[in-house]
C-alpha positions as a printed Julia matrix, in Angstrom:
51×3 Matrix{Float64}:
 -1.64   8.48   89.24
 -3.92   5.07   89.34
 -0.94   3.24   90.49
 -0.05   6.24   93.18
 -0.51   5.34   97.08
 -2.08   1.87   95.57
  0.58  -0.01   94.41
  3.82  -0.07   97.26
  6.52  -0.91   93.96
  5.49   2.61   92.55
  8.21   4.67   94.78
  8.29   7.63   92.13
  6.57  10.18   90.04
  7.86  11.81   86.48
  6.05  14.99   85.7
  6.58  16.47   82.54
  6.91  19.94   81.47
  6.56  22.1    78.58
  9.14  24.42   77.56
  7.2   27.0    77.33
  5.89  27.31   80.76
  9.33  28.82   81.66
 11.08  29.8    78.37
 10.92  33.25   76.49
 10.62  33.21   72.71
 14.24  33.13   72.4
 14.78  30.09   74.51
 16.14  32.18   77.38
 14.92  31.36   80.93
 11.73  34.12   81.8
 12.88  33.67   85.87
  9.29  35.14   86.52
  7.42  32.46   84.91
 10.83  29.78   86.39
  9.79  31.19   90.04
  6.12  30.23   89.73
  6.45  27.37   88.19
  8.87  25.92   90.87
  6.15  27.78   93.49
  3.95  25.29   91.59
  5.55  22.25   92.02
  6.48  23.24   95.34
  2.6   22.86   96.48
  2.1   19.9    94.36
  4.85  17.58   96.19
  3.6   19.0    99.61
 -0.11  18.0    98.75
  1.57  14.53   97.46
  3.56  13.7   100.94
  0.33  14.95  102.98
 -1.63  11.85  101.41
């Protein structure tokens, strides 16, 4: 983020995830915890293109 609205080469932003913000146990998809986590990142790019 230092180089974010300050530098006009930086045209991109990786975010990184854990697994288990949206995995069960077993590795299967909990959609639940899938839905909020997209919700999530949702707000997070609309903040981003507001500023």
């Amino acid at each position: 983020m230092k180089h974010y609205q300050k530098d006009r080469h930086v045209q991109s932003l990786m975010i990184e995830i854990n697994r288990w913000l949206y995995l069960r146990e077993d590795y299967s998809v909990d959609s639940e915890k899938l839905k909020a986590l997209i919700e999530l990142l949702r707000r997070v790019g609309e903040v981003l293109e507001k500023n």
